[in-house]
Structure formats: structure tokens, C-alpha cells
N, C-alpha and C positions, 0 to 999 in steps of 0.2 A: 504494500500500500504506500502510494507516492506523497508526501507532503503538501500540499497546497501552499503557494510563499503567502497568504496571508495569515496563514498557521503558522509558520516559521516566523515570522515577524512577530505574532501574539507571543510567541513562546518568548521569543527574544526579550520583549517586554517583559515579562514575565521572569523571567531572569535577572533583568535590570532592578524588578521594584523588589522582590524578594531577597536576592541575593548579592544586589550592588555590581551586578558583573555585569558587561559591558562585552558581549560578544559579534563575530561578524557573521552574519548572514548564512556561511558557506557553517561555521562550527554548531549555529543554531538549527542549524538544519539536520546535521551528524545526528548531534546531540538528541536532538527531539525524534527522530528516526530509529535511532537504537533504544531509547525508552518505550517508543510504539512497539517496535520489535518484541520487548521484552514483556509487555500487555498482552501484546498476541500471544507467545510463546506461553502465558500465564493460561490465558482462556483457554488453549486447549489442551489444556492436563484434565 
């Protein structure tokens, strides 16, 4: 399942207010991709 960039931008936000981090685009994308991942990988056990 592919990201949507205005998913990758929320996340980024998202990161920014909670966490003070300040990422680009390209890592918020990683980032939020491999946590999707690992949602899926949950859901189907």
C-alpha cells in the first residue's frame, strides 16, 4: 500500500508537533511506510 504525499506531509506534521523533529519529505515517507508495514504485518496474525 502506497503512501499518498498528503499522508506523508500529515505524518511529517505530526512528527514536528509531537516530537520536535523536523524531517524531509523523502524520511517521512520511509518512516511512515515501514510503521504501515508493520500495522499490516500486525493485522494479519
Amino acid at each position: 500500500m502506497k503512501l499518498s504525499p498528503v499522508a506523508v506531509r500529515e505524518f511529517q506534521e505530526l512528527l514536528k508537533e509531537e516530537y520536535g523533529e523536523e524531517v524531509s519529505f523523502a524520511e517521512a515517507e520511509k518512516t511512515a511506510q515501514n510503521l504501515l508495514n508493520v500495522f499490516m504485518l500486525c493485522l494479519k496474525k
